[in-house]
TIKOLKOL-436412 format. One record per atom (N, C-alpha, C): residue in three letters; x, y, z. Coordinates in steps of 0.2 Angstrom, whole numbers, plus 5000, padded with zeros to 4 digits. Layout:
BEGIN
AlaXYZ/...
! end
This chain:
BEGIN
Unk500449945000/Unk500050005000/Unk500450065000/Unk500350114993/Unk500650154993/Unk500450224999/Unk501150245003/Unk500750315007/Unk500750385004/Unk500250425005/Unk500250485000/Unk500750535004/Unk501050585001/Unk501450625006/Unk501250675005/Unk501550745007/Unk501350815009/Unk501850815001/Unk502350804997/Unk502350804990/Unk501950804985/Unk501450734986/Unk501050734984/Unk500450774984/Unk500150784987/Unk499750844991/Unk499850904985/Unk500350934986/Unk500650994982/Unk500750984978/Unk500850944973/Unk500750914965/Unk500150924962/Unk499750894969/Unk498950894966/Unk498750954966/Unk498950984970/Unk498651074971/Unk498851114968/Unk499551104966/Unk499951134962/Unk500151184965/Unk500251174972/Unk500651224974/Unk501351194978/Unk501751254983/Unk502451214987/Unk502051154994/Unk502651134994/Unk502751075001/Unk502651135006/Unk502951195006/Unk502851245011/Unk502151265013/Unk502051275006/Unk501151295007/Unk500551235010/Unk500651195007/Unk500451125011/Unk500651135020/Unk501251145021/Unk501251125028/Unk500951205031/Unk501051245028/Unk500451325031/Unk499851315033/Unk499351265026/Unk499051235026/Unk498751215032/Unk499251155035/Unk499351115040/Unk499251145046/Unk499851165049/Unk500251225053/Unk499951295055/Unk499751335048/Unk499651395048/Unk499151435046/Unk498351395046/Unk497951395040/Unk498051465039/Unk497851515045/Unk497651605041/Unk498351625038/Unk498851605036/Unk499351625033/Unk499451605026/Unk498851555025/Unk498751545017/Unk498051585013/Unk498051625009/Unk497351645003/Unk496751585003/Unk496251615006/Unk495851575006/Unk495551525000/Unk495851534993/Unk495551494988/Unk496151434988/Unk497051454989/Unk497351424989/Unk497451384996/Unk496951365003/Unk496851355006/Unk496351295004/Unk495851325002/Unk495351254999/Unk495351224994/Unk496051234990/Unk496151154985/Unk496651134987/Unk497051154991/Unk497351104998/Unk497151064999/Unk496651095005/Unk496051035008/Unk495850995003/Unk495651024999/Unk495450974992/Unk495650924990/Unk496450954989/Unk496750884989/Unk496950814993/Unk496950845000/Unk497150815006/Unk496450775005/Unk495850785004/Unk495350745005/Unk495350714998/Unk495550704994/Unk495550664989/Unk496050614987/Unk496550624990/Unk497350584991/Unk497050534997/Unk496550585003/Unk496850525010/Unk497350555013/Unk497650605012/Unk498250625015/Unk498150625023/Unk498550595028/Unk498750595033/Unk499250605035/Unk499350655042/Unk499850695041/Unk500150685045/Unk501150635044/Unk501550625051/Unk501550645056/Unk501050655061/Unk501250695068/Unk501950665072/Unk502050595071/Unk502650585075/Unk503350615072/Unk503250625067/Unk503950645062/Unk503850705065/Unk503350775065/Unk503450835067/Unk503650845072/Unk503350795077/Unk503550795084/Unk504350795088/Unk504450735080/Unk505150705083/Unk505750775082/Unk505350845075/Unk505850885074/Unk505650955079/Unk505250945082/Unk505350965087/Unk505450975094/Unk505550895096/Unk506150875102/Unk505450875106/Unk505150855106/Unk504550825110/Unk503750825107/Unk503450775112/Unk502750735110/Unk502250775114/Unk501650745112/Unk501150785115/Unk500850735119/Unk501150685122/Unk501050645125/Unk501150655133/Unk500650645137/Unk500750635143/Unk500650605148/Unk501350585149/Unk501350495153/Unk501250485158/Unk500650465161/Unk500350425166/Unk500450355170/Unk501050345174/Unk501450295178/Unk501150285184/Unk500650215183/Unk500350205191/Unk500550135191/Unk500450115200/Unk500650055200/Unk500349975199/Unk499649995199/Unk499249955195/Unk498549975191/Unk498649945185/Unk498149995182/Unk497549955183/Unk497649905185/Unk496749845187/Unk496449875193/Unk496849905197/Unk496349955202/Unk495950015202/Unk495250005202/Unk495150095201/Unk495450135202/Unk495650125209/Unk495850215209/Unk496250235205/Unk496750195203/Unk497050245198/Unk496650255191/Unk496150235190/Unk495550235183/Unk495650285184/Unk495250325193/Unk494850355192/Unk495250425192/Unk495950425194/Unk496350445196/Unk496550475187/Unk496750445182/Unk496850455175/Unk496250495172/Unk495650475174/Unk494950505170/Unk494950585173/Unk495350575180/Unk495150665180/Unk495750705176/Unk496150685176/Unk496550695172/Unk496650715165/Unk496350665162/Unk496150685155/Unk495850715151/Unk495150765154/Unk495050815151/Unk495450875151/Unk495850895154/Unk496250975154/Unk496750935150/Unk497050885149/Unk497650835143/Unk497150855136/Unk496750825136/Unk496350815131/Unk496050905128/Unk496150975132/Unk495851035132/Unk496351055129/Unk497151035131/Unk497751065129/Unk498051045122/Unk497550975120/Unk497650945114/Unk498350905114/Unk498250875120/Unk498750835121/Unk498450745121/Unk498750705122/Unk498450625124/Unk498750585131/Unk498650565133/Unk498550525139/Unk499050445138/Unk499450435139/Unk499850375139/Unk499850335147/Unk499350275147/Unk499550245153/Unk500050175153/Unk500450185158/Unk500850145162/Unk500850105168/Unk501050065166/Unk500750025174/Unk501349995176/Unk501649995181/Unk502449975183/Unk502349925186/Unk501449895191/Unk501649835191/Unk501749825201/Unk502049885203/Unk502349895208/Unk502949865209/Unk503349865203/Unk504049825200/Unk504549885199/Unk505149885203/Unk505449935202/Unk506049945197/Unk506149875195/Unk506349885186/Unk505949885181/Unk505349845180/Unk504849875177/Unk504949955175/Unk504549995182/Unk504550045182/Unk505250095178/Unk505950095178/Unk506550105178/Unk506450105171/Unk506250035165/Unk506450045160/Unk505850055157/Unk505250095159/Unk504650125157/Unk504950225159/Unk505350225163/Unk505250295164/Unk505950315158/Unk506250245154/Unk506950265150/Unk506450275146/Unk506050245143/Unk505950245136/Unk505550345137/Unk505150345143/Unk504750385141/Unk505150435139/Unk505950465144/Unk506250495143/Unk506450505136/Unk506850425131/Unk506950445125/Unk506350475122/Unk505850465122/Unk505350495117/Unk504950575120/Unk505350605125/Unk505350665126/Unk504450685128/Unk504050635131/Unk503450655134/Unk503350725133/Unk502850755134/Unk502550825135/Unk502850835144/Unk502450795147/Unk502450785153/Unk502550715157/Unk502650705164/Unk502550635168/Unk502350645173/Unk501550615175/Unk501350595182/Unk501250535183/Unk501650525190/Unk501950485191/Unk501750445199/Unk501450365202/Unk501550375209/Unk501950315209/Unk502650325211/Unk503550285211/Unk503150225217/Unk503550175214/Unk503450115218/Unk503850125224/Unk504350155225/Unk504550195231/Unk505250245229/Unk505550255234/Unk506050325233/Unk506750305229/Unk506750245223/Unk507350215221/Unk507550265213/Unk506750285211/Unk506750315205/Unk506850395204/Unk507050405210/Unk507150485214/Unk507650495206/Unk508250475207/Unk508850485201/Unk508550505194/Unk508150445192/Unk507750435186/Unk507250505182/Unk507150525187/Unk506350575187/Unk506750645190/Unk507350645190/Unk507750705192/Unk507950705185/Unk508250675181/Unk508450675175/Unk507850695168/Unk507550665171/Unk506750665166/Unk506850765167/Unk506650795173/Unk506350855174/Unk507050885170/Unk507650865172/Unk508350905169/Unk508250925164/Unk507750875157/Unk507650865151/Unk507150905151/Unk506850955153/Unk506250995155/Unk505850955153/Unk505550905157/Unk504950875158/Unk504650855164/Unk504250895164/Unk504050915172/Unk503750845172/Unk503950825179/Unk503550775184/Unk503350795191/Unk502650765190/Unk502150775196/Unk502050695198/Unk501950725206/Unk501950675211/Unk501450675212/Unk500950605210/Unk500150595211/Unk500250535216/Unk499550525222/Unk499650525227/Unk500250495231/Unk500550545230/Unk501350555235/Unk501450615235/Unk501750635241/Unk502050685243/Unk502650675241/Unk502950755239/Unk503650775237/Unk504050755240/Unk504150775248/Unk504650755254/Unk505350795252/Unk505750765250/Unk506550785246/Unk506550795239/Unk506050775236/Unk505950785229/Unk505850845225/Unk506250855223/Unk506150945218/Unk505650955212/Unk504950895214/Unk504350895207/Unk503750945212/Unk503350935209/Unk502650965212/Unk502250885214/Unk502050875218/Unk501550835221/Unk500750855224/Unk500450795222/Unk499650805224/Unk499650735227/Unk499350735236/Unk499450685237/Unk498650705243/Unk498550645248/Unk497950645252/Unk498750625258/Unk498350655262/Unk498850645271/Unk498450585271/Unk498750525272/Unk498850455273/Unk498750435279/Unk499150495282/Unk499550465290/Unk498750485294/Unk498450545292/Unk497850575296/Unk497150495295/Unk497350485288/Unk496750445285/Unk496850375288/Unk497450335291/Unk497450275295/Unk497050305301/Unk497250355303/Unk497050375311/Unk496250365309/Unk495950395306/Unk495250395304/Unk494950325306/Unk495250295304/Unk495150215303/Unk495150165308/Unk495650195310/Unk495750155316/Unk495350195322/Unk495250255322/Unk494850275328/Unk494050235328/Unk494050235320/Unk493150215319/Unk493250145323/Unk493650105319/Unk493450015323/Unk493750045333/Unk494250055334/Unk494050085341/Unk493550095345/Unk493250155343/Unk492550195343/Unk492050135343/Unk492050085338/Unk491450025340/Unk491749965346/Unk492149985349/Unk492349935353/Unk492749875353/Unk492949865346/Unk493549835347/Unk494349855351/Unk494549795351/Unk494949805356/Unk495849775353/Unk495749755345/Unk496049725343/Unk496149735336/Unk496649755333/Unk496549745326/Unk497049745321/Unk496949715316/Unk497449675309/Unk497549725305/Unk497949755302/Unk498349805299/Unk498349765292/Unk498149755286/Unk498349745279/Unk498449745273/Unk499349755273/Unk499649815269/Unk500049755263/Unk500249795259/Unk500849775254/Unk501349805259/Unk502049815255/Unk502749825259/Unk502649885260/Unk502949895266/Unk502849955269/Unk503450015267/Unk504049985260/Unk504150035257/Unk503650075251/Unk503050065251/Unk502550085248/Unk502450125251/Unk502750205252/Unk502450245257/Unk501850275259/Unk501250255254/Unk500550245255/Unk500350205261/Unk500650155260/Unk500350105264/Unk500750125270/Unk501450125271/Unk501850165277/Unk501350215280/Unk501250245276/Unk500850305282/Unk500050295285/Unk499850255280/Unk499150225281/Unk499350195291/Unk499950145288/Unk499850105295/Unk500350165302/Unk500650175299/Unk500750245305/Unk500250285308/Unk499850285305/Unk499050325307/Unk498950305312/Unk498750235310/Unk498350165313/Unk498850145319/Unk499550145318/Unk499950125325/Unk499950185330/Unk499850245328/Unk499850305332/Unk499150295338/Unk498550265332/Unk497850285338/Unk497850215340/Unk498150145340/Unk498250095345/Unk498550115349/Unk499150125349/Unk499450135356/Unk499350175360/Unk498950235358/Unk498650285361/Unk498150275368/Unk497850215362/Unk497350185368/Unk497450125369/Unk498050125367/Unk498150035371/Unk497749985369/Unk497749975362/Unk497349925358/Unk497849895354/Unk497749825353/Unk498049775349/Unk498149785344/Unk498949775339/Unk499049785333/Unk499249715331/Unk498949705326/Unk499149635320/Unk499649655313/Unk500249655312/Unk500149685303/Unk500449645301/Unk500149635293/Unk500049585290/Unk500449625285/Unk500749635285/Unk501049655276/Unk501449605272/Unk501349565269/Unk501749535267/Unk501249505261/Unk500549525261/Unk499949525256/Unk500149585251/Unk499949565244/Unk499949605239/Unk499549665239/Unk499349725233/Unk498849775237/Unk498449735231/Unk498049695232/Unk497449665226/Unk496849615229/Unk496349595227/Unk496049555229/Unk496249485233/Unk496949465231/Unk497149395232/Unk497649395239/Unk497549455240/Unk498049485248/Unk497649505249/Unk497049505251/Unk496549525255/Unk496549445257/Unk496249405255/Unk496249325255/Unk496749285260/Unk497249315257/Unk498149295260/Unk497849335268/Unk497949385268/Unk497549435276/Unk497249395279/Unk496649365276/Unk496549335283/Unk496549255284/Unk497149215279/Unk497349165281/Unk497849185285/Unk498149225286/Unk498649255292/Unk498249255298/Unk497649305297/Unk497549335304/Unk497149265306/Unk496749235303/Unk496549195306/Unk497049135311/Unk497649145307/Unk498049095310/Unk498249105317/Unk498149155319/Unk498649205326/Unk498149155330/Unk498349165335/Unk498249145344/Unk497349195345/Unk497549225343/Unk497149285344/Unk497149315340/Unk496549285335/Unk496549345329/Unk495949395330/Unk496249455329/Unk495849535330/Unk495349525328/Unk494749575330/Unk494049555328/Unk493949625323/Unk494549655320/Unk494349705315/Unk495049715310/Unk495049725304/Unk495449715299/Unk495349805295/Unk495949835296/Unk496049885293/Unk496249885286/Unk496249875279/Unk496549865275/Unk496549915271/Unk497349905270/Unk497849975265/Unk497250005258/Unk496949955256/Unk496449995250/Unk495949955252/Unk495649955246/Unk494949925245/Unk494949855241/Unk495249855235/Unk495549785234/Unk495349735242/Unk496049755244/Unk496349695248/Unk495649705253/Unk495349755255/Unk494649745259/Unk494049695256/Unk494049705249/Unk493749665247/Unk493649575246/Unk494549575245/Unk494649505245/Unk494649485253/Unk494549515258/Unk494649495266/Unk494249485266/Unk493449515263/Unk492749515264/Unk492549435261/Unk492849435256/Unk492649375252/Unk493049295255/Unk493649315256/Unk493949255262/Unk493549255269/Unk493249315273/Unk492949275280/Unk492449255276/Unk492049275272/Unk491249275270/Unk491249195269/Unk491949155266/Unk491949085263/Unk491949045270/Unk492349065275/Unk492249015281/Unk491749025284/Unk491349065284/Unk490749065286/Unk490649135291/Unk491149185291/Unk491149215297/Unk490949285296/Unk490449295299/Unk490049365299/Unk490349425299/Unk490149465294/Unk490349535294/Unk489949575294/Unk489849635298/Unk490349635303/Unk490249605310/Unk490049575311/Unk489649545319/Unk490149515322/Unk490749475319/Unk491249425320/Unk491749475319/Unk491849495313/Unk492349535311/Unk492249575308/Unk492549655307/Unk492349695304/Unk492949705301/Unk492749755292/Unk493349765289/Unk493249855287/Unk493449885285/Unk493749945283/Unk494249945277/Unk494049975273/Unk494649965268/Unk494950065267/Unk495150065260/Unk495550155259/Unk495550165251/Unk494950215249/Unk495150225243/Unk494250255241/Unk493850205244/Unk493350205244/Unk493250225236/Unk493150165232/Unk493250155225/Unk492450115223/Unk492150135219/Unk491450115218/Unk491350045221/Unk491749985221/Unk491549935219/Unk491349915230/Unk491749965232/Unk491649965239/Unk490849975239/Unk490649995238/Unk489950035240/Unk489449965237/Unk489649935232/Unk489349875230/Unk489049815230/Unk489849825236/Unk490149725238/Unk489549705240/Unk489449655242/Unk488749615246/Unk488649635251/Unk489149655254/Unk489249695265/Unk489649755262/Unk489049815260/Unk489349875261/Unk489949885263/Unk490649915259/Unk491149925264/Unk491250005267/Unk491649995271/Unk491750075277/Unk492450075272/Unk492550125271/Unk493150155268/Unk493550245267/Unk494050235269/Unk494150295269/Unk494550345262/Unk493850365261/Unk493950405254/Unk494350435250/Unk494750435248/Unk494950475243/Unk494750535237/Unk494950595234/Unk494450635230/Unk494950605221/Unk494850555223/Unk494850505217/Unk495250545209/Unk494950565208/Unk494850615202/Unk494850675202/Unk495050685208/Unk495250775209/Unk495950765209/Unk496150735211/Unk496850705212/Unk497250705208/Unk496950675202/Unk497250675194/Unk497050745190/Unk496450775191/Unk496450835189/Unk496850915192/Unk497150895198/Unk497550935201/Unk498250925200/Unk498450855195/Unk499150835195/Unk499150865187/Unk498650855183/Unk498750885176/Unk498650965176/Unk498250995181/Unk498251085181/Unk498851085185/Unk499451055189/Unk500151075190/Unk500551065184/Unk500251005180/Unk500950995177/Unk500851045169/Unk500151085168/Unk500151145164/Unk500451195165/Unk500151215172/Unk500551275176/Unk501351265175/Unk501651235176/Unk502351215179/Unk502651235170/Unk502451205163/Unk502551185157/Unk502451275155/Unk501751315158/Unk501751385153/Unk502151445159/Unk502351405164/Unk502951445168/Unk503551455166/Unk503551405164/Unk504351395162/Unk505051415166/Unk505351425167/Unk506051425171/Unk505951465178/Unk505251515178/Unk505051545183/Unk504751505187/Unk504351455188/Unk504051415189/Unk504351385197/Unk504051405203/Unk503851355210/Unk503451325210/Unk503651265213/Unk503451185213/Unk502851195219/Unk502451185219/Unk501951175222/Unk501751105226/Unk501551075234/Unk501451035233/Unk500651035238/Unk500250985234/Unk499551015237/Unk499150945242/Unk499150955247/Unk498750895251/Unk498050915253/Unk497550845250/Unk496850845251/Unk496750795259/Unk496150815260/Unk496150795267/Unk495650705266/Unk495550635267/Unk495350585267/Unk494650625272/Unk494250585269/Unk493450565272/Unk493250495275/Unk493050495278/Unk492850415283/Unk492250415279/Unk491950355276/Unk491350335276/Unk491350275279/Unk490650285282/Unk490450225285/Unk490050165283/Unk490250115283/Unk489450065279/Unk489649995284/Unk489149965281/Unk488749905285/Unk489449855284/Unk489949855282/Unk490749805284/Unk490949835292/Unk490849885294/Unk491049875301/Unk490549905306/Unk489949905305/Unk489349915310/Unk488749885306/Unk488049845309/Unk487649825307/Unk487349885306/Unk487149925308/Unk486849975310/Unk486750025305/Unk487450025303/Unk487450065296/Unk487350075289/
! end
């Protein structure tokens, strides 16, 4: 199959390759008669026009890359969707990445993006390994924003929700109903997400003197929820409430007691973090501590705008939203 070019185009119009690309590029700088047998001929050829050639000669894409750690989780669906209208306003496109929670993975997904000179990267690091990596991205002027993470020592812009506020949440509520004891489960607690979650949660146990379980050594997914409470079940004394790092692993702890037969919440209550539709769904309503989902990704793409039409002038901004407690019928009948 033969492709048409912007030579051809200008043969059939009879005019320059220059004018073609004004055409293209620069409609009001061409005569409006010799503008519509341009198009005329573009639409009688088929011509279609290399964006990625242009792109390549002008040293960057209008792509902008979106690196989360699993993309089978809502939240970061939901996290991408708010995101993409102001990408989509700027006449940009949306490139998702999933690293997997793998820090090589991730490592040769942030090389390639660097060769291909992204627009921009929002990024949440499987933890603080890729700091080098994303230092070098920005070096290349390609702003990276920290979506749910905080900056810390990082010289990007960050949108993140206080974590450590949002455990506490969480564990006050199963406290508050009288629990005396409770399971903590997380991925690896170099996932500073889940780090602060469970710092929250260690701060309001030992406050009052209430029992910790952590389980982290479960995935953040359905099947570590599962894994959570063949752990917890197995302890001398397993807790009668199960705080878990998201809603996934909530949900798969809901579907492991619910198999041995054990009531929730009346036996055991769960709580999960992220508060992602399919919580509100499950068959035992979950209590989850909410995230603004989708404001989250549209605060990471209106910085990484700002930071692009600043340019060299440009302070890094880092902006923290506050977590919500919902409550539902996983850890009160009542509710």
């Amino acid at each position: 199959m033969t492709t048409t070019s912007m030579k051809d185009v200008a043969r059939a119009a009879d005019v320059s390759v220059g004018t073609v690309s004004n055409v293209l590029n620069r409609p009001d700088a061409v005569a409006e008669e010799t503008r519509r047998r341009v198009q005329a001929a573009i639409a009688r050829l088929g011509y279609v026009r290399n964006d990625s050639a242009r792109q390549l000669r002008a040293g960057r894409s209008r792509n902008v890359a979106i690196v989360v750690l699993d993309v089978a989780n809502p939240f970061f669906t939901d996290v991408v969707r708010g995101a993409e209208p102001l990408v989509d306003t700027a006449g940009g496109v949306v490139t998702v990445c999933d690293s997997g929670e793998d820090v090589g993975r991730e490592a040769k997904q942030l090389e390639i993006l660097e060769e291909q000179r992204v627009l921009g990267l929002l990024i949440t690091p499987v933890d603080n390994s890729s700091a080098e990596r994303l230092a070098r991205l920005a070096a290349h002027e390609i702003p990276v924003i920290l979506v749910d993470r905080g900056a810390g020592l990082h010289p990007h812009c960050s949108v993140a929700v206080d974590d450590v506020h949002g455990g506490r949440m969480a564990a006050r509520h199963l406290l508050e109903l009288g629990h005396e004891s409770i399971a903590f489960a997380g991925g690896p607690t170099s996932i500073p997400q889940v780090d602060d979650r469970l710092t929250g949660c260690r701060e309001v146990c030992e406050g009052a003197g209430a029992g910790l379980e952590v389980l982290t050594s479960v995935s953040l997914n359905v099947t570590g929820g599962r894994e959570a409470v063949e752990q917890m079940l197995a302890l001398p004394r397993p807790p009668t409430a199960v705080f878990c790092a998201n809603d996934l692993i909530a949900l798969g702890a809901l579907q492991g007691l619910t198999m041995r037969g054990i009531k929730v919440p009346e036996e055991c209550a769960i709580i999960g973090y992220d508060d992602i539709d399919f919580a509100a769904a499950a068959a035992v309503p979950l209590s989850s501590v909410r995230q603004p989902r989708a404001q989250l990704g549209r605060t990471a793409a209106q910085l990484l705008f700002d930071e692009i039409s600043e340019g060299p002038g440009h302070t890094h901004r880092n902006v923290v939203f506050q977590p919500e407690l919902v409550a539902r019928a996983s850890t009160a009948v009542n509710l």
